[in-house]
N, CA, C and O atoms as CSV, one atom per row, in Angstrom:
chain,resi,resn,atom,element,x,y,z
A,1,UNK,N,N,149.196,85.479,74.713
A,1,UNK,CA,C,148.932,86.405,75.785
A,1,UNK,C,C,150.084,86.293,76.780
A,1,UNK,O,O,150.595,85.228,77.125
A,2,UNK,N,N,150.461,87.594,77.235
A,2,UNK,CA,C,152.262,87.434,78.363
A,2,UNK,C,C,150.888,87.029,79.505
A,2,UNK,O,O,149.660,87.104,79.516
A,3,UNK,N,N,152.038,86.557,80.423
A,3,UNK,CA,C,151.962,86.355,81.635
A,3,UNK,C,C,151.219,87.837,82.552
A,3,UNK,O,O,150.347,87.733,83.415
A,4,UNK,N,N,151.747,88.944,82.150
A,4,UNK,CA,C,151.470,90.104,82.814
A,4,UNK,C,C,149.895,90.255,82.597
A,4,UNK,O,O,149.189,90.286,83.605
A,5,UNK,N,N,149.316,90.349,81.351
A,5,UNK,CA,C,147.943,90.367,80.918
A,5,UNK,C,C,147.035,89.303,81.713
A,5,UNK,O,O,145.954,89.620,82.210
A,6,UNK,N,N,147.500,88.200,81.774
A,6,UNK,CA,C,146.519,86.659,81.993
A,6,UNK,C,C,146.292,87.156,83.935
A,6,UNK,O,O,145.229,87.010,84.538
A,7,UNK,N,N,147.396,87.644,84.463
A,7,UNK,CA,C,147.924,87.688,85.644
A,7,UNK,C,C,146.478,88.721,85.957
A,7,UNK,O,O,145.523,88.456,86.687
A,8,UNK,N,N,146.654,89.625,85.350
A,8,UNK,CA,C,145.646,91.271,85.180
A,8,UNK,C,C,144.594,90.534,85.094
A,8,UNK,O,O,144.096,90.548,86.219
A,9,UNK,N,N,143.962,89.892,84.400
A,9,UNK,CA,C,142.614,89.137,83.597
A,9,UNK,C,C,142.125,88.510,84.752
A,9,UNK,O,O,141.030,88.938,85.117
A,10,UNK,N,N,142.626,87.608,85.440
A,10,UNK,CA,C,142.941,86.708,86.639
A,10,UNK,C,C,142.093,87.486,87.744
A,10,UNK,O,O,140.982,87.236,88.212
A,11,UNK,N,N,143.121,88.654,88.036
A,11,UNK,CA,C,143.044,89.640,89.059
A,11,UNK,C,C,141.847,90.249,89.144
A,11,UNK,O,O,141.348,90.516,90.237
A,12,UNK,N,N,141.168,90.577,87.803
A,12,UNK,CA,C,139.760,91.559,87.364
A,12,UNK,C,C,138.580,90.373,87.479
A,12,UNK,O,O,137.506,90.607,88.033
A,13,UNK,N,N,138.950,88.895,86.810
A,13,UNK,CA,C,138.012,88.399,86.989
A,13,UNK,C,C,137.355,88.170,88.564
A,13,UNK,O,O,136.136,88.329,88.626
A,14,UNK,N,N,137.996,87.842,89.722
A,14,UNK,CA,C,138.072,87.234,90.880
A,14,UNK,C,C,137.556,88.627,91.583
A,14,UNK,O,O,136.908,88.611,92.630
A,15,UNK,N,N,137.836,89.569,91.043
A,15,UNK,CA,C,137.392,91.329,91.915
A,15,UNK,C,C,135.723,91.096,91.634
A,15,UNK,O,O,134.723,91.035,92.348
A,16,UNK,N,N,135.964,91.016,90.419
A,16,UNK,CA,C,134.091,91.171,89.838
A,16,UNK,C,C,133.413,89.482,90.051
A,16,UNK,O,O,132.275,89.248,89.644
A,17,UNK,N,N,133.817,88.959,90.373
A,17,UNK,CA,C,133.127,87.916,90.796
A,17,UNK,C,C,133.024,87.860,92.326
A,17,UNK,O,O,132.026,87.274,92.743
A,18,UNK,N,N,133.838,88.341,93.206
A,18,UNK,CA,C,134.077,88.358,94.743
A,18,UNK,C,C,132.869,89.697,94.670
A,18,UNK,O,O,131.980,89.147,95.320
A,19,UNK,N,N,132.531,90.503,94.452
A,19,UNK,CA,C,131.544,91.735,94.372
A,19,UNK,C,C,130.103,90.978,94.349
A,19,UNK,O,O,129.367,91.708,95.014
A,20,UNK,N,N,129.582,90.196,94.031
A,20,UNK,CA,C,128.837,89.334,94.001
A,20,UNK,C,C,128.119,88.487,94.980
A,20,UNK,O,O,128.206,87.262,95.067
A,21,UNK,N,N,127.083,89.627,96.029
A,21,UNK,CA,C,127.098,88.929,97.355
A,21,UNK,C,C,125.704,87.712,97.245
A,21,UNK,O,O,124.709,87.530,96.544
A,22,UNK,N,N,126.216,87.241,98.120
A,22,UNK,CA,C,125.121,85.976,98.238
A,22,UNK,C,C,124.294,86.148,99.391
A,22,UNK,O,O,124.479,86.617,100.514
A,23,UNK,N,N,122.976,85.446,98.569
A,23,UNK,CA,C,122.091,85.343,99.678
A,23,UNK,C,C,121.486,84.635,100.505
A,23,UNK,O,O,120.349,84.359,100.121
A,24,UNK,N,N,121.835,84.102,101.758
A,24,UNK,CA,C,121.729,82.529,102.117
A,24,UNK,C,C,120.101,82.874,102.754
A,24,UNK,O,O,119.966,81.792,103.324
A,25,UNK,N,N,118.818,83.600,103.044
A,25,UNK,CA,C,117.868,84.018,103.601
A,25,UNK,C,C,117.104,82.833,103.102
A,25,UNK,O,O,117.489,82.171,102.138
A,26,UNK,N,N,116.312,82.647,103.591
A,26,UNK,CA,C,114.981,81.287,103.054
A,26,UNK,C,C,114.312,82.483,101.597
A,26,UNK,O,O,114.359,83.709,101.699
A,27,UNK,N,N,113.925,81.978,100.755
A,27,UNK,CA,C,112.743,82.303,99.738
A,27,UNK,C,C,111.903,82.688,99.830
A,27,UNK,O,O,111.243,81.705,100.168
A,28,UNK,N,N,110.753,84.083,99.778
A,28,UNK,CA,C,109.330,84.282,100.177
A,28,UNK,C,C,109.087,83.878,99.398
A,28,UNK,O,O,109.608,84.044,98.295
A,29,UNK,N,N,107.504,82.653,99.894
A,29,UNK,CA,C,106.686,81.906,98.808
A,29,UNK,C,C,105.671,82.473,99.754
A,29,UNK,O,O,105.335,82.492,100.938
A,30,UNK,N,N,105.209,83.170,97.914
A,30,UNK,CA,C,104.049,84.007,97.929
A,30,UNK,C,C,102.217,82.706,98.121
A,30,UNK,O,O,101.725,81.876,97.356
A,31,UNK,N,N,101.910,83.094,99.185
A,31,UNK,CA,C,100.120,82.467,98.999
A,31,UNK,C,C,99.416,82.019,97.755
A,31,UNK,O,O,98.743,82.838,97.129
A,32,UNK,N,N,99.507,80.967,97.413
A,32,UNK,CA,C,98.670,80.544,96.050
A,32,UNK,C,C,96.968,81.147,95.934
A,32,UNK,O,O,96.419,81.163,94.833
A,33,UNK,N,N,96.120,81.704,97.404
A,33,UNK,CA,C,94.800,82.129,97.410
A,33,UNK,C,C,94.556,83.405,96.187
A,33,UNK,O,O,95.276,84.149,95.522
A,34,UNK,N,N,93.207,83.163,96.341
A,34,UNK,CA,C,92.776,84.204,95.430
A,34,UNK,C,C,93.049,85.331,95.454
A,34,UNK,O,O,92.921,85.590,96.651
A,35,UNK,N,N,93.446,86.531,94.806
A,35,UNK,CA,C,93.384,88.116,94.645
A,35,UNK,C,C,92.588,89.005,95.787
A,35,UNK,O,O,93.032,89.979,96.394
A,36,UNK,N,N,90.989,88.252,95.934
A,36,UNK,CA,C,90.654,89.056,97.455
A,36,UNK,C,C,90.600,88.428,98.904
A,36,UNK,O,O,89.935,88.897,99.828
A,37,UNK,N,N,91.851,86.649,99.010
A,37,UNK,CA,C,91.965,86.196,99.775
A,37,UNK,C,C,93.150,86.593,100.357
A,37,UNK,O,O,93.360,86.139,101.481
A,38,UNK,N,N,94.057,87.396,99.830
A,38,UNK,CA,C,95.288,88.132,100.235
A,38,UNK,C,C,95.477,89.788,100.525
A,38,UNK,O,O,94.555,90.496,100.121
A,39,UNK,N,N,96.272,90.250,100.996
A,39,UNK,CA,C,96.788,91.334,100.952
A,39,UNK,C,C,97.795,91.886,100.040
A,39,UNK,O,O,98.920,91.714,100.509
A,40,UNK,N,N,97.802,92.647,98.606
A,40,UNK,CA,C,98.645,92.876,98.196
A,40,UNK,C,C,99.777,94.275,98.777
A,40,UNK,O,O,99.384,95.350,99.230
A,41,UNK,N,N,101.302,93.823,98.580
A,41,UNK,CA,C,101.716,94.636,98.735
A,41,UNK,C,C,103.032,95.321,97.283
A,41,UNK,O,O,103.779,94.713,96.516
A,42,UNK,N,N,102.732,96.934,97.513
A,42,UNK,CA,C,103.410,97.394,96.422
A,42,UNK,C,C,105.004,98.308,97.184
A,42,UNK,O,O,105.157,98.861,98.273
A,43,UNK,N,N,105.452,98.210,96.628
A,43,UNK,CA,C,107.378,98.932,96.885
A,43,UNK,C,C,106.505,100.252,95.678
A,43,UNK,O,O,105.927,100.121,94.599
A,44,UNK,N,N,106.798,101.412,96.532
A,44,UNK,CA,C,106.471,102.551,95.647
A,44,UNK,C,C,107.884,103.105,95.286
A,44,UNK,O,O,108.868,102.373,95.394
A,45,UNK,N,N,108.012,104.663,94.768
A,45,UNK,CA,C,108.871,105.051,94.057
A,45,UNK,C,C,110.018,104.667,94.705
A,45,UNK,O,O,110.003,105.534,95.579
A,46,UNK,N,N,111.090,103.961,94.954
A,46,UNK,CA,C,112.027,103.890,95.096
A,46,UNK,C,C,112.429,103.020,96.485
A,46,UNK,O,O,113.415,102.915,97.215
A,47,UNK,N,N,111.411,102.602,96.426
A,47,UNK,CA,C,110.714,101.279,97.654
A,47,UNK,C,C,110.893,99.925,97.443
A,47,UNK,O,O,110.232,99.335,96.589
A,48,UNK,N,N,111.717,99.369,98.132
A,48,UNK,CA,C,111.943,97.815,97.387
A,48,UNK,C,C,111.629,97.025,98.641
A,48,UNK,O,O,112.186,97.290,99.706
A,49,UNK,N,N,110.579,95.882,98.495
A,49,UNK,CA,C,110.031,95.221,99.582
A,49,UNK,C,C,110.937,93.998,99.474
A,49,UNK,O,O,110.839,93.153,98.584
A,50,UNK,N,N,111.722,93.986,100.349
A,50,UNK,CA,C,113.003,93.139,100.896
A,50,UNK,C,C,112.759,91.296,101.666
A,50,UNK,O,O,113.101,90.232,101.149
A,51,UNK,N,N,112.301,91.447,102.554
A,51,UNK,CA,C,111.767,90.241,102.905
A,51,UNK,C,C,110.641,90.576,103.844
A,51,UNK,O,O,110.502,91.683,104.364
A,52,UNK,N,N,109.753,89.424,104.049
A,52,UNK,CA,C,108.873,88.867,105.007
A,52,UNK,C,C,108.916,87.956,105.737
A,52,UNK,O,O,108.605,86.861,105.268
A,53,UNK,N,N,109.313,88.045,107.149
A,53,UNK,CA,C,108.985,87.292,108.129
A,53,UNK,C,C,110.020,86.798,107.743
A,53,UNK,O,O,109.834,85.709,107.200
A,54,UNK,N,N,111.504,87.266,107.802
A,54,UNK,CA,C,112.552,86.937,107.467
A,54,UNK,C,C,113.078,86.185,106.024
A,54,UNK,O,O,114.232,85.872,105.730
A,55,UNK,N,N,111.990,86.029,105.334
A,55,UNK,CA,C,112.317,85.176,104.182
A,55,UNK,C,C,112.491,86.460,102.643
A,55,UNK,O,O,111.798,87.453,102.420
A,56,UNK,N,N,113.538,85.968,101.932
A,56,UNK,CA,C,113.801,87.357,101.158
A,56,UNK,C,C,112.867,87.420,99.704
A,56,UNK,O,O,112.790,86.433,98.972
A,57,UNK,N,N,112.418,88.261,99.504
A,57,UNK,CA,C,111.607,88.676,98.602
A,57,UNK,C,C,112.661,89.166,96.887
A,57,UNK,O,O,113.097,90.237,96.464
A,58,UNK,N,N,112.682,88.198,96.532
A,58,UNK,CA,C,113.787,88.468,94.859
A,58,UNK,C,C,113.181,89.279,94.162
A,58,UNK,O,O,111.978,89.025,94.110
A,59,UNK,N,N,113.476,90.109,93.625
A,59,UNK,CA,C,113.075,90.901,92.590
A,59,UNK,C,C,113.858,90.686,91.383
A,59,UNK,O,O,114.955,91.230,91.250
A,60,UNK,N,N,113.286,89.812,90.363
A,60,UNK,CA,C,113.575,89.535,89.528
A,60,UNK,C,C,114.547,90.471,88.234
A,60,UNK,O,O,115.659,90.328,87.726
A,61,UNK,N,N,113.230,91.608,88.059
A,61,UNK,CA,C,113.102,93.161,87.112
A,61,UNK,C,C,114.693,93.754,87.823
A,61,UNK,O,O,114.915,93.679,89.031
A,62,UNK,N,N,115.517,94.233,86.995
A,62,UNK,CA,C,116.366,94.913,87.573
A,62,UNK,C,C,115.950,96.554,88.087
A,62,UNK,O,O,116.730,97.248,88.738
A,63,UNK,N,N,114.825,96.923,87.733
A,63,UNK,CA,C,114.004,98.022,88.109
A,63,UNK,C,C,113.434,97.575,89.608
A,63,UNK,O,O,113.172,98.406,90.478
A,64,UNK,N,N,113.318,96.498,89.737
A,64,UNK,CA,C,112.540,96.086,90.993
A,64,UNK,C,C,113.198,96.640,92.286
A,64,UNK,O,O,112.772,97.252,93.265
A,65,UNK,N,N,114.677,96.075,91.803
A,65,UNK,CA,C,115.516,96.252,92.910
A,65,UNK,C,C,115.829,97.807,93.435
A,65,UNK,O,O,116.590,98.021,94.379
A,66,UNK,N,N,115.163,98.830,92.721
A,66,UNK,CA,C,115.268,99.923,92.877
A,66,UNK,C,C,114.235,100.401,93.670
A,66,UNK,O,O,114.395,101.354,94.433
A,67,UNK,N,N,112.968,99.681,93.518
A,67,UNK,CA,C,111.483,99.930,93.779
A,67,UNK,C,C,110.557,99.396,93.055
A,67,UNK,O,O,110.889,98.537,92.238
A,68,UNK,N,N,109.258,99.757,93.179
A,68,UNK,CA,C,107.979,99.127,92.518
A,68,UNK,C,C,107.873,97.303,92.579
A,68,UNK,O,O,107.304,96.813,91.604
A,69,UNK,N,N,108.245,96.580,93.364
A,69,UNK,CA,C,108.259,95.227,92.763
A,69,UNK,C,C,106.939,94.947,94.037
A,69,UNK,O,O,107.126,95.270,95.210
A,70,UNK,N,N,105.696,94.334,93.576
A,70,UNK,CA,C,104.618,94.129,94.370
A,70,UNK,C,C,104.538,92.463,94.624
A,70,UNK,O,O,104.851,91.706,93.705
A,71,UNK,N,N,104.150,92.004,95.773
A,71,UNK,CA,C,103.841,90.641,96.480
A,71,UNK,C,C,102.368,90.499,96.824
A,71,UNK,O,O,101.730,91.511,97.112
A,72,UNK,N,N,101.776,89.271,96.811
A,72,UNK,CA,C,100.470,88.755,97.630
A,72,UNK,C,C,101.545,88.262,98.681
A,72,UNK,O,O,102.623,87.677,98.580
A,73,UNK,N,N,100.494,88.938,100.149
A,73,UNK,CA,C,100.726,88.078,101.139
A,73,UNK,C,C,99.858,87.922,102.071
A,73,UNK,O,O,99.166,88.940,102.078
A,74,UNK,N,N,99.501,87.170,102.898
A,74,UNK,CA,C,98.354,86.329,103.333
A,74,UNK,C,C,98.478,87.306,104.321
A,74,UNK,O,O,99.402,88.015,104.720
A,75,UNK,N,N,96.444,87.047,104.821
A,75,UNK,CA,C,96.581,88.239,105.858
A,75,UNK,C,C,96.480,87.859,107.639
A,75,UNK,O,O,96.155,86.807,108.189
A,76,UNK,N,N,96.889,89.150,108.207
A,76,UNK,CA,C,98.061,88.859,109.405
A,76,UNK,C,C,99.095,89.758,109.821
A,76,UNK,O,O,99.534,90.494,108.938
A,77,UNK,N,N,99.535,89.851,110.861
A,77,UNK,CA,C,101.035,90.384,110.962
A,77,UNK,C,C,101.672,89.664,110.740
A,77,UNK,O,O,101.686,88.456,110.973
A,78,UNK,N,N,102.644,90.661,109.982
A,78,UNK,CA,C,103.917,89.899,109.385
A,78,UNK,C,C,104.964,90.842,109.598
A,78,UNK,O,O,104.689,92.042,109.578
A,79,UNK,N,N,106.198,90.428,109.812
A,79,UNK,CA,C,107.114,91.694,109.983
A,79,UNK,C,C,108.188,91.987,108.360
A,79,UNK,O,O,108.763,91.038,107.828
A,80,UNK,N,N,108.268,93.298,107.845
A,80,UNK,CA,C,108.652,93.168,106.531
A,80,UNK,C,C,110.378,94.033,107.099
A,80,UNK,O,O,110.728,94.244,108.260
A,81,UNK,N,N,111.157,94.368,105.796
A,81,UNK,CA,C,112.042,95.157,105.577
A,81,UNK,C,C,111.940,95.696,104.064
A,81,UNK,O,O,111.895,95.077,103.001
A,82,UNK,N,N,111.924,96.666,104.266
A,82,UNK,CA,C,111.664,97.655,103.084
A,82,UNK,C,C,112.825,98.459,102.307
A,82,UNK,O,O,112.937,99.662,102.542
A,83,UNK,N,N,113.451,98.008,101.644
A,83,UNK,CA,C,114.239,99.081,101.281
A,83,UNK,C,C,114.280,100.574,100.686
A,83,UNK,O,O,114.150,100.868,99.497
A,84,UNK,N,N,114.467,101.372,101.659
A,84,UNK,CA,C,114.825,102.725,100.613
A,84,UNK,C,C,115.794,103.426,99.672
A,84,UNK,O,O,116.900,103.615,100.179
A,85,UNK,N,N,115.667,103.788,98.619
A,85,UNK,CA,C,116.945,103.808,97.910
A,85,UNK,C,C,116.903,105.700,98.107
A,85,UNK,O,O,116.078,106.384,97.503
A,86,UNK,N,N,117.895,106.253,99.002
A,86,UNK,CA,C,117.377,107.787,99.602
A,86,UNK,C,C,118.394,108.421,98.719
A,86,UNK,O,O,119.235,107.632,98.287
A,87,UNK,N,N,118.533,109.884,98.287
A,87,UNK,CA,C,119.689,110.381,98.540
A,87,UNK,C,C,120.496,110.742,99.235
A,87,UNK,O,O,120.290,110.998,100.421
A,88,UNK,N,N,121.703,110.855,98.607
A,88,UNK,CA,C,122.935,111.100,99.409
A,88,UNK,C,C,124.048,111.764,98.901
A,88,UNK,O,O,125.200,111.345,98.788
A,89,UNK,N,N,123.347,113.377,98.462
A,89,UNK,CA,C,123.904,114.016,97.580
A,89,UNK,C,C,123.491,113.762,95.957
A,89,UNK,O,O,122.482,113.727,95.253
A,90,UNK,N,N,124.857,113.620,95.852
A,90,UNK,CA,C,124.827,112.862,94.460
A,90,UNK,C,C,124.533,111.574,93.817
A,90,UNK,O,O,124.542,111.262,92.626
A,91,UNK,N,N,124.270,110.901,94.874
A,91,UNK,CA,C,124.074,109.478,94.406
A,91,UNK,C,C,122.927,109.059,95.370
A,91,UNK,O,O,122.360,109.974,95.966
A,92,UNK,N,N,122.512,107.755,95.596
A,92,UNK,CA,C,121.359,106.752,96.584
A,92,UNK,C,C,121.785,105.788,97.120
A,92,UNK,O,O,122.265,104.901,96.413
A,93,UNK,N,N,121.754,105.645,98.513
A,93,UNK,CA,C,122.081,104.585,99.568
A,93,UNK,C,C,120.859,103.784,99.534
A,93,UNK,O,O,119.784,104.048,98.996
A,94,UNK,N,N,121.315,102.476,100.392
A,94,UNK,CA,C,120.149,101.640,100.542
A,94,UNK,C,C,119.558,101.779,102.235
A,94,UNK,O,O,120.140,101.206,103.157
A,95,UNK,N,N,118.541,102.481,102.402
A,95,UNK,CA,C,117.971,102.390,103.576
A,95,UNK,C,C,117.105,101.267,104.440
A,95,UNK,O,O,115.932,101.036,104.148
A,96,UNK,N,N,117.634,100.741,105.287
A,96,UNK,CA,C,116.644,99.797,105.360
A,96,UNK,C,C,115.781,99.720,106.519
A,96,UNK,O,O,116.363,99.621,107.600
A,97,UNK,N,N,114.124,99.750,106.526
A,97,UNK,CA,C,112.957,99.977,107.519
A,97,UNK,C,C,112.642,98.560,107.718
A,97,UNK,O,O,112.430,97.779,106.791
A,98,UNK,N,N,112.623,98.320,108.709
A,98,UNK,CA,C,112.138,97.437,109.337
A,98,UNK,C,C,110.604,97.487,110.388
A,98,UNK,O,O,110.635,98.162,111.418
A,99,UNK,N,N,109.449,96.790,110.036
A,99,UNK,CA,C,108.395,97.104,110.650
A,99,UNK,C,C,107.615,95.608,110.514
A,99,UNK,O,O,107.534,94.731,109.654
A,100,UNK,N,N,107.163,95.807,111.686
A,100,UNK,CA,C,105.361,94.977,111.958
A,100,UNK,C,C,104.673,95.361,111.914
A,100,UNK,O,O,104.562,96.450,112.477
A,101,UNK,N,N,103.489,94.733,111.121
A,101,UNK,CA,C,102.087,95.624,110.183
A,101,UNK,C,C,101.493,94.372,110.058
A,101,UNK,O,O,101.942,93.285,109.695
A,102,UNK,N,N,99.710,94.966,110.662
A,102,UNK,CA,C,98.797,93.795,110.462
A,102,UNK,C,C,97.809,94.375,108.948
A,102,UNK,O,O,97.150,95.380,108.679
A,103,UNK,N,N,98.247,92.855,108.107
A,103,UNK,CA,C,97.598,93.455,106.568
A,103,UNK,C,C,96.099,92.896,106.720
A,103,UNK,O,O,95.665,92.137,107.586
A,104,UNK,N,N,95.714,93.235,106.096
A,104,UNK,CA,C,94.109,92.671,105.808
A,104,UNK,C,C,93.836,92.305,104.519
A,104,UNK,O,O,94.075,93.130,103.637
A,105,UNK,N,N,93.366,91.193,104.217
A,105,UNK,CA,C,92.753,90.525,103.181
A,105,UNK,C,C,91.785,91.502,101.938
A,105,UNK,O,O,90.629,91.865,102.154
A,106,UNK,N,N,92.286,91.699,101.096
A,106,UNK,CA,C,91.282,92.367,100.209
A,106,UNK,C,C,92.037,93.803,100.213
A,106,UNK,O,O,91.583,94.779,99.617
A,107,UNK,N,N,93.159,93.814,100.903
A,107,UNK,CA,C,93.549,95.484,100.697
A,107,UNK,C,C,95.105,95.342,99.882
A,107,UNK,O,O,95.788,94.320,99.816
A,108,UNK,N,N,95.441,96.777,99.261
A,108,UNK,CA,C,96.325,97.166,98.780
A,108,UNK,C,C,97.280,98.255,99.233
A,108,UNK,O,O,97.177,99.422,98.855
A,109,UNK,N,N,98.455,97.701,100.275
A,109,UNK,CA,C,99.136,98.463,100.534
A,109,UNK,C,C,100.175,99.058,99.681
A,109,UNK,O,O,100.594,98.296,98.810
A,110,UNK,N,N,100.658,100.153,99.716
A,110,UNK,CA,C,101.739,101.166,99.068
A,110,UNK,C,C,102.426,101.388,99.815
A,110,UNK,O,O,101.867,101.637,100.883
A,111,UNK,N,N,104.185,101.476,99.860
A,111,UNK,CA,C,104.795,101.661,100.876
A,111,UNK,C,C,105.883,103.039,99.983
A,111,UNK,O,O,106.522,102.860,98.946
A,112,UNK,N,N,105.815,104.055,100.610
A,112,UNK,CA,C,106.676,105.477,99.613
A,112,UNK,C,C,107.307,105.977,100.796
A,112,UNK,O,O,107.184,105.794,102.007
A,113,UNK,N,N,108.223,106.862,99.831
A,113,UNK,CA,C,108.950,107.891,101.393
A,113,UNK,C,C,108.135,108.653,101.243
A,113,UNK,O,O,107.379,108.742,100.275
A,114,UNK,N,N,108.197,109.659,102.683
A,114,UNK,CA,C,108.161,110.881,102.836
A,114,UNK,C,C,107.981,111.761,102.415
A,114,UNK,O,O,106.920,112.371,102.281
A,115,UNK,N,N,109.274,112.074,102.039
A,115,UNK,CA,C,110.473,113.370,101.719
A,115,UNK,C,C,111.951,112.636,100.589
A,115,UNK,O,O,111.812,111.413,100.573
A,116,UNK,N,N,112.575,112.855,100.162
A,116,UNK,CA,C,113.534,112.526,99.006
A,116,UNK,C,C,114.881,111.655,100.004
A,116,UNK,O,O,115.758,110.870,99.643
A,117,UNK,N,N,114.539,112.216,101.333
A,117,UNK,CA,C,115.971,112.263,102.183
A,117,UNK,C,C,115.819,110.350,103.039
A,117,UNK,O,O,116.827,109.872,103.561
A,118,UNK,N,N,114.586,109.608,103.024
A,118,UNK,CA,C,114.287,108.834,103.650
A,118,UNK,C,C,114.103,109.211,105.347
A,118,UNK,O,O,114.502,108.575,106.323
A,119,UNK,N,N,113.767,109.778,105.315
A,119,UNK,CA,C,113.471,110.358,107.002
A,119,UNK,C,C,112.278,109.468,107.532
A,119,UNK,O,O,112.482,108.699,108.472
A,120,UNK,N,N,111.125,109.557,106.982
A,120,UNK,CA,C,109.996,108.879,107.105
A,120,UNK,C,C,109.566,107.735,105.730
A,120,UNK,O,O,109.911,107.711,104.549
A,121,UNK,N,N,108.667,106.867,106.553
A,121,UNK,CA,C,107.944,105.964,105.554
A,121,UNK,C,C,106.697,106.199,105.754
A,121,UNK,O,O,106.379,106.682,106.841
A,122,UNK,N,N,105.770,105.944,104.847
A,122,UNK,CA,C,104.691,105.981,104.192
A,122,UNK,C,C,103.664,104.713,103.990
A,122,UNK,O,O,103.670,104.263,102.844
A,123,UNK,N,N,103.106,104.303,104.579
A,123,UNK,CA,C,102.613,103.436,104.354
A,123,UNK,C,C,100.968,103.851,104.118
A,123,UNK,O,O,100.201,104.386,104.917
A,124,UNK,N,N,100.748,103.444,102.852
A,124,UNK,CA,C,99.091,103.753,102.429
A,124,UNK,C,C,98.379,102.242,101.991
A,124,UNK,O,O,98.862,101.337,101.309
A,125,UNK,N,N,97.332,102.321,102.514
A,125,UNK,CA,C,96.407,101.478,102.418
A,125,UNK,C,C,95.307,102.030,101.142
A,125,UNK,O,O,94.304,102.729,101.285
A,126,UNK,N,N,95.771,101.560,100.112
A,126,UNK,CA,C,94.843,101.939,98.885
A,126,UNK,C,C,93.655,101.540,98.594
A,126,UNK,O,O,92.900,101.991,97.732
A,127,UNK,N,N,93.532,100.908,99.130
A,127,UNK,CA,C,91.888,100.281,99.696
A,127,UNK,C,C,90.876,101.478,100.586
A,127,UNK,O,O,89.759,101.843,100.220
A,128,UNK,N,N,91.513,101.887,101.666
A,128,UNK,CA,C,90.720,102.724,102.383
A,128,UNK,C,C,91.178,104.290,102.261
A,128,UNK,O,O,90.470,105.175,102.742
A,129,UNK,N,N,92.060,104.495,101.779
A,129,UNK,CA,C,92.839,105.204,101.463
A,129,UNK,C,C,93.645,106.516,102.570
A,129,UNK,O,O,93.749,107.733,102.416
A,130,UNK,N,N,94.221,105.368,103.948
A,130,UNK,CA,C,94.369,105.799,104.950
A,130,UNK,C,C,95.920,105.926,104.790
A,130,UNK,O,O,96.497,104.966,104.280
A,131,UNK,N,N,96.630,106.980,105.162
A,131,UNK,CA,C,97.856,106.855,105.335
A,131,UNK,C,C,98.653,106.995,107.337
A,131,UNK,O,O,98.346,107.784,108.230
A,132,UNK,N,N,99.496,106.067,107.330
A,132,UNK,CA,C,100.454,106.169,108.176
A,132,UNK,C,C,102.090,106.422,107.797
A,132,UNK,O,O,102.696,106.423,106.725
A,133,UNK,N,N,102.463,106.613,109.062
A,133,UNK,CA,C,103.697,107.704,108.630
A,133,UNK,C,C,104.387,107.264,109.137
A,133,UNK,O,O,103.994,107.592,110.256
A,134,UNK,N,N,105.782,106.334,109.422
A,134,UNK,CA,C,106.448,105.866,110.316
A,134,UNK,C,C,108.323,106.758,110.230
A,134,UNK,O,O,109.148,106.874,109.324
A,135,UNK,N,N,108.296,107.056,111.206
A,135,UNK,CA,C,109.522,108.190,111.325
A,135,UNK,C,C,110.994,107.262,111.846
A,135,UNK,O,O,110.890,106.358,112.675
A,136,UNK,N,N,112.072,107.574,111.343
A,136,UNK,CA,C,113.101,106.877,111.361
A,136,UNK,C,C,113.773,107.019,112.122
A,136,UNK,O,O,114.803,106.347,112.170
C-alpha cells in the first residue's frame, strides 16, 4: 500500500470515528416496581424519549432512536426531553421539547406531534384517554 492510500485510510478513519459523539449524561434506571406500580411512557411516531430528570434514556433498537422506544417510570413529576424527528423539507431534524409532567401510577402516556412540521406536542394519557397539547 503507497503512502498516499494509508495517508487517505488514516484521514477517513479519524473523520468517521471523530463523528461519533459521546455521551457523558448519567443512565436512566428504569423502577424495578410492578406494571401498575409505575407510569409507562411511549415515544410515538417519530418521538424519541431522550432523558429523565436529566439522566439519558438509550435506545438500544436503531428504530428507537427515531421514535417508539417506551420506559416505566415511577410516579411523580419528572422533567423529560423528547425528541422530535420533524421535517425539513426533504429530510428530518432533531427537535428537542423539553417539559414537566406529573405521571400517575397505572397510566400510559403517548407522546406524538401535532402536525408533520413539529409545531406542537401531544401528549395523551391512554389510560383516560385525555389529550394535551403543548405548543412550541
Amino acid at each position: 500500500m503507497s503512502l498516499r492510500y494509508a495517508l487517505v485510510f488514516a484521514a477517513f478513519t479519524v473523520l468517521l470515528l471523530s463523528g461519533c459523539a459521546h455521551d457523558d449524561r448519567v443512565v436512566y434506571a428504569a423502577p424495578d416496581n410492578s406494571k401498575s406500580d409505575v407510569a409507562l411512557l411511549k415515544g410515538g411516531r417519530g418521538m424519541r424519549i431522550d432523558s429523565v430528570d436529566h439522566a439519558a434514556v438509550h435506545a438500544g433498537d436503531f428504530y428507537d432512536k427515531f421514535g417508539w422506544n417506551t420506559i416505566p417510570l415511577s410516579p411523580g413529576v419528572h422533567k423529560l426531553v423528547i425528541i422530535a424527528h420533524v421535517r425539513n423539507g426533504h429530510s428530518y431534524i432533531e427537535d428537542p421539547w423539553e417539559l414537566s409532567f406529573n405521571f400517575e401510577k397505572g397510566h400510559t402516556y403517548e407522546f406524538r406531534d401535532n402536525d408533520d412540521y413539529g409545531a406542537h406536542l401531544k401528549v395523551i394519557d391512554r389510560t383516560t384517554n385525555q389529550t394535551m397539547v403543548i405548543s412550541g
